[in-house]
C-alpha angles and dihedrals in degrees: 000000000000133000121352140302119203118187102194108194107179110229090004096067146262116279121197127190110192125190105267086057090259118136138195130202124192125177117180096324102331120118136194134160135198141147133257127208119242097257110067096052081052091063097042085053101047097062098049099089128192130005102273129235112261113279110261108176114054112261126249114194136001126020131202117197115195105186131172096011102162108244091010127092123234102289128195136186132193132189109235094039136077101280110056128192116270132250097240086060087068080085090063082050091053090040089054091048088056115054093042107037131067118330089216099045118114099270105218084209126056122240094252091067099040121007119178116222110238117286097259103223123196104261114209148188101264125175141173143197119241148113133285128185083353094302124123089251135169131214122210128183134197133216093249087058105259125139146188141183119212137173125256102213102052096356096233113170110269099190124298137172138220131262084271087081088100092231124148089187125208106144131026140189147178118198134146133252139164086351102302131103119246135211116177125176126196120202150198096269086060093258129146116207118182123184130167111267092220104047112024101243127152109231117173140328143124120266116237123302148210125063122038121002117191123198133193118177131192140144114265114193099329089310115109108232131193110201110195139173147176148202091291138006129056131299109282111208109205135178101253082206103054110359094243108155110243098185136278145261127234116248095161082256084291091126117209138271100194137033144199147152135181141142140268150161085349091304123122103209137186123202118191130182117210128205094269092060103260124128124207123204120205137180095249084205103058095017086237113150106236096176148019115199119211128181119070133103125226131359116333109231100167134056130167127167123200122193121195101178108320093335108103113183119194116215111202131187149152147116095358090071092231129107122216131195118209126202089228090194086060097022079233126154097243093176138351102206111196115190107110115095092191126048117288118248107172145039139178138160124229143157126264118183086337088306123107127249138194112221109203121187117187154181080256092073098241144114119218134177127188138186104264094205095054101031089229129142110254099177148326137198141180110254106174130302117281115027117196102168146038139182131166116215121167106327091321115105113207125203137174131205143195091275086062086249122149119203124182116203130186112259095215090043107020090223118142122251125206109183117097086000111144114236088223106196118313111205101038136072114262099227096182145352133206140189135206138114139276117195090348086309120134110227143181116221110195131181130193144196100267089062107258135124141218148193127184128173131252131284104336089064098225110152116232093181148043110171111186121227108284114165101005143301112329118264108178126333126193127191125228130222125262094293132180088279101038129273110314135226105214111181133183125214134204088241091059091258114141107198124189129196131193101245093215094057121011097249129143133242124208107248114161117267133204129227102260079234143011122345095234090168136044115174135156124200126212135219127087089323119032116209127198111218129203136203127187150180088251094071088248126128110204117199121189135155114276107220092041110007088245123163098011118197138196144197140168125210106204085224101109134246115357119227107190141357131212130178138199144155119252124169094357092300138113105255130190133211109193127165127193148183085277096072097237125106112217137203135213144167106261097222110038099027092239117164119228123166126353117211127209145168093097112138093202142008125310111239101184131015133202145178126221143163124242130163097357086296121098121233149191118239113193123182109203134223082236092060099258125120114208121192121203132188105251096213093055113011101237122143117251108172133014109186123182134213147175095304106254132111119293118217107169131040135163137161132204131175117221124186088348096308122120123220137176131196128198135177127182148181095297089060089251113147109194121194117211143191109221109200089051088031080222119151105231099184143359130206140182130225150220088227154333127338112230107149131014124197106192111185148134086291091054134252123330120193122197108206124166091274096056136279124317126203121216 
């Protein structure tokens, strides 16, 4: 494309396409970018028609700008004139909606049109006060990701790691848990990481989260394993039975585009495409790199493997229109095959006449097959006009497309068939499809762009399943083969989600899930289970085990954006403590959701949140955005305290009682640290800092307050 296209929408946003397919949309202050593929601003352009008249009544609604078009002058459209703006510009509007509304609504366009880069969030320096190995310890993060752990008492080093930890940090905690110390961060992308303080171990967490999430799924020495990836960050390799982290592969943070695993030579292999084209090859069974793929240009869409005996061959292929096959025993180029004029978004290996052949579905429209041994061109059809899937089953070849259409076409011939053929989902993008057995069945496995999932059978095209949205639109799906447990469904998501589903039965299984934005909570409870709780900025409480991530829950609570999260123990129970954009604290019971009291009265949003214990009754302690901290009764909800400060920001708050006197301490943004007494609401000293506040220990030895440069006793 040449020149610029800007959609302007009033109230909805500003949309512009720049010439290197880029975009940028922007509503009453927000901001996100992204990239489109050719073809849908063809498409947008090609309907437009003639240059219009200029505009001679005052527009009243929508406005298209087409600027730098080479042989056509500067058009514009408005809607209210006389020159409206077309139809084929609704896709600019969906495109809008996209990128700025909710991650996990239905998108009406698949991620190989128009895919948003993921929402930057301000990573910052966190910390927390806590034990580790038994100690009085504090954690401290920094905003390139590094983090330490270091005693309070004499501050000896604890453990730590480098910025090469692939944090984004915005929310940090220590807790306890089956004997073993916890620290968990949470960061910018919506991911959870939890390691043991002592040792150093990763235990559990989800990997980072919104934009493209690529899956691959096999069976590894008898263990189902979901491999997963996103826009950034390394490979996370998960159990697709129980969610249990089984380690990760290196990328150069550069996350994956593509996925796909399959097995050869005794070998299990994973093959991953990043963003620059390149495509690694590991032993999924060590986690040793056989192969790194260099060649194409642009990002890689597409992977297939084939394997005849002990000989595995790795069809690529993407925005560069040409499609490579790799000899993945040498690492070696076998054939580069051009034909496609669009992106390729599909590949799949089949048998024609005993030979193989590469199947290959793209933007373009077509279907084309080849000789894999020769490299040469057999046949090629139009089948529709944006293709978003492709399977191969039998000698039927089965694509999908952006209406949620599914077509089946005879390899040899390249006619359609009907009979037996599944309807798929008319009226939402297909996003991906997927073949593989169950019970010696063949079966098609097909996800779309509002989020649900489903499995018919072959070739009568009876459906078996119907899975409902859970974690955002589809993005790609794999099958594994006949496990321990059964063949397996695993699923990715545009949010970061990775779902699996029992394929006999439609269950799901608990794999770990990400905050579709910004951690803005970490929490864990005490008592017989411990539990890790997480807020974000998608509305969403997550709520995992804390020594395994087992039996993770969810709930949304329709109230917004959460600000700050606190946990505590009342009653025996798991209690909550979350605050919002909508000035009010909440609190839930941590395992079933349940809402209890809600407390008001805050002027402005609470930044940090905190439990304590005064008078035999516990209470919620919030520090605000506007300076002020409010204390509430937990039982009831009534206020107890307001306190007011110097007006900036608070980020750490905590309360003890000592001797049957009540304090309260508070620091914020300007590095002043204010000592109250509760029960007269009177300050009984102020302090400044060298620093931000960001945790404060009060106890029998005095106060001790974490900044970014360590911990200060006063």
């Amino acid at each position: 494309m040449s020149g610029s296209v800007r959609l302007d929408d009033g109230a909805r946003g500003e949309l512009l396409i720049t010439a290197d397919g880029g975009f940028r949309a922007t509503r009453d202050g927000r901001e996100r970018t992204g990239r489109i593929d050719p073809a849908l601003i063809r498409r947008v352009l090609g309907g437009l028609g003639p240059a219009p008249a200029p505009a001679d009544t005052p527009a009243t609604g929508r406005r298209l700008t087409v600027q730098g078009q080479p042989g056509q002058p500067d058009r514009q459209w408005a809607d209210g004139t006389g020159a409206p703006v077309p139809p084929s510009a609704a896709a600019l509007g969906t495109l809008l909606e996209l990128a700025l509304g909710d991650p996990a609504a239905a998108a009406a366009l698949p991620a190989a049109l128009a895919l948003a880069d993921p929402a930057v969030g301000a990573a910052r320096t966190a910390a927390v006060v806590g034990t580790v190995g038994g100690r009085p310890a504090y954690a401290l993060v920094e905003p390139d990701g590094a983090f330490g752990l270091t005693a309070l008492d004499d501050a000896a080093p604890l453990g730590g790691s480098g910025a090469d930890a692939g944090l984004a940090p915005t929310a940090v905690a220590l807790g306890e848990a089956a004997g073993r110390s916890l620290f968990a961060v949470g960061g910018t992308d919506g991911a959870v990481q939890v390691w043991d303080a002592t040792s150093g171990e990763v235990l559990h967490g989800t990997t980072g989260g919104e934009g493209a999430q690529a899956v691959a799924a096999l069976v590894c020495r008898d263990i189902p394993v979901a491999f997963s990836a996103g826009q950034s960050g390394d490979l996370r390799a998960v159990r697709a039975d129980d969610g249990r982290v089984l380690g990760t592969l290196p990328t150069g943070g550069h996350g994956a585009t593509a996925l796909r695993a399959a097995r050869c030579g005794g070998l299990d292999l994973l093959a991953a495409a990043a963003p620059d084209g390149t495509v690694r090859v590991w032993d999924a069974g060590t986690g040793e790199l056989m192969h790194l793929l260099v060649g194409h240009r642009g990002e890689v869409l597409a992977l297939a493997v084939l394997t005849v005996d002990n000989q595995a061959v790795l069809a690529s292929a993407g925005q560069d229109r040409r499609v490579r096959l790799w000899d993945l025993a040498t690492g070696q180029s076998v054939a580069e095959l051009d034909g496609h004029t669009g992106t390729v978004t599909g590949l799949a290996f089949t048998t024609l006449d005993d030979r193989p052949v590469l199947a290959s579905a793209a933007l373009d429209g077509t279907l084309r097959t080849w000789d894999v041994y020769d490299g040469r061109p057999l046949t090629g059809w139009p089948a529709g006009e944006w293709l978003t899937g492709l399977a191969a089953v039998g000698d039927l070849l089965y694509t999908g497309d952006e209406t949620g259409r599914i077509t089946a076409w005879e390899t040899a011939t390249g006619r359609p068939r009907t009979e037996g053929v599944p309807a798929g989902r008319p009226g939402t993008p297909l996003t991906a499809l997927a073949a593989g057995e169950s019970d010696g069945t063949p079966v098609l496995a097909a996800g779309f762009g509002d989020g649900a999932l489903a499995v018919w059978e072959l070739p009568t095209g009876r459906q078996l399943l119907d899975l409902p949205a859970e974690g955002g639109p589809v993005h790609t799906l794999d099958l594994t083969s006949a496990g321990p447990g059964g063949p397996l469904l695993v699923s990715g998501t545009s949010t970061g989600a990775v779902r699996s589903h029992r394929l006999a039965d439609g269950g799901a299984l608990p794999l770990p899930v990400p905050h579709a934005g910004a951690v803005t909570g970490l929490a864990f409870t005490t008592g017989e289970q411990p539990l890790l709780v997480s807020a974000g900025r998608d509305g969403v409480i997550a709520v995992r085990g804390a020594a395994d991530g087992a039996d993770s829950r969810r709930f949304r609570t329709g109230q917004g954006p959460f600000t700050a999260l606190a946990a505590t123990s009342a009653g025996g129970q798991p209690v909550l403590a979350t605050a919002g954009e909508d000035l009010a604290v909440r609190l839930w019971h941590a395992g079933s959701g349940a809402a209890g009291p809600v407390c008001t009265g805050l002027s402005g949003p609470a930044e940090v949140l905190a439990f304590a214990e005064i008078g035999g009754r516990p209470v919620v302690i919030a520090g605000a955005a506007d300076g002020t901290v409010l204390v509430w009764d937990v039982q009831s909800g009534g206020r107890t305290a307001e306190l007011t400060g110097g007006g900036a920001a608070v980020r750490a708050v905590v309360g003890r009682e000592f001797d049957g006197e009540a304090l309260l301490a508070a620091g914020d943004a300007d590095g002043t640290l204010r000592l109250w007494h509760l029960g007269s609401a009177t300050l009984l000293n102020e302090a400044a800092l060298d620093g931000t506040p960001l945790a404060i220990e009060l106890d029998a030895a005095g106060l001790r307050i974490v900044t970014p440069a360590g911990a200060v006793t006063l």
